[in-house]
C-alpha positions as CSV (number, residue, x, y, z in Angstrom):
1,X,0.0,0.0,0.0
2,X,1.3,3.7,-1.0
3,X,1.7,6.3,1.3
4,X,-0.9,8.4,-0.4
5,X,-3.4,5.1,-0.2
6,X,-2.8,4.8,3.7
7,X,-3.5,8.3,4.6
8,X,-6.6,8.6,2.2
9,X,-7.9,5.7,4.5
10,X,-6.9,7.5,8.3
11,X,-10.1,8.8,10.2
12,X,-10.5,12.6,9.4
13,X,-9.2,14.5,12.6
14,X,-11.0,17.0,14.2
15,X,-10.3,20.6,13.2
16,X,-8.8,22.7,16.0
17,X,-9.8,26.1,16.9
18,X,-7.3,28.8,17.7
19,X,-8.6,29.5,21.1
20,X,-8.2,25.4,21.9
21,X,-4.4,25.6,20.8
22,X,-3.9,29.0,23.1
23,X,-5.8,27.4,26.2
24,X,-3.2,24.4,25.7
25,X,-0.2,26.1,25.9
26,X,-1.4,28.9,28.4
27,X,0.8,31.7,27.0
28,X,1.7,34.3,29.0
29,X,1.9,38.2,28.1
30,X,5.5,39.4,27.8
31,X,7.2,41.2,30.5
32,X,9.8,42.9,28.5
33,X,11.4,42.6,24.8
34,X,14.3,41.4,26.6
35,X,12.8,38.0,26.6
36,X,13.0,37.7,22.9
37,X,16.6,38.1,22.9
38,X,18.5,35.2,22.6
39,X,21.9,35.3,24.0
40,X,25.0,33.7,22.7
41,X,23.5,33.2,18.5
42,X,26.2,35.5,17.6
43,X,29.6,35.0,19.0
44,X,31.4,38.5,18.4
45,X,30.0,41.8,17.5
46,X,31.7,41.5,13.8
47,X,30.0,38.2,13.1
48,X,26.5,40.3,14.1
49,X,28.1,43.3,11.4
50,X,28.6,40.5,8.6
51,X,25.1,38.7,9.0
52,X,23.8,42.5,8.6
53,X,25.5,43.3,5.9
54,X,24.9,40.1,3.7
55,X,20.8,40.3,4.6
56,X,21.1,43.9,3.2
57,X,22.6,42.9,0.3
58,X,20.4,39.9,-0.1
59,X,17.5,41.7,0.2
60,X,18.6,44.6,-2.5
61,X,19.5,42.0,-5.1
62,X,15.8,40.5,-4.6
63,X,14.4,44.0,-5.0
64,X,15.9,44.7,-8.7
């Protein structure tokens, strides 16, 4: 049996809502933008300068 022939035959699943998915993982309101940050993904200041610099570029040579 194919892969396409075995999930034509699975039980439809229920569809869930939004407000189901946000009551299961009981989010909570950020305190500060600080939060976002995520320490440590660049290890020197002139590794952050290059990634800046080639997502500029990247971005102008998608534009034209």
């Amino acid at each position: 049996m194919s892969a396409d022939a075995a999930d034509a035959k699975r039980e439809p699943q229920p569809a869930v809502t939004l407000e189901q998915i946000i009551r299961a993982k009981r989010p909570r309101p950020l305190r500060s933008v600080d939060e976002l940050m995520a320490p440590d993904v660049f290890p020197s200041d002139d590794e952050v300068d290059e990634f800046v610099q080639a997502y500029h570029e990247e971005r102008q040579a998608n534009l034209g």
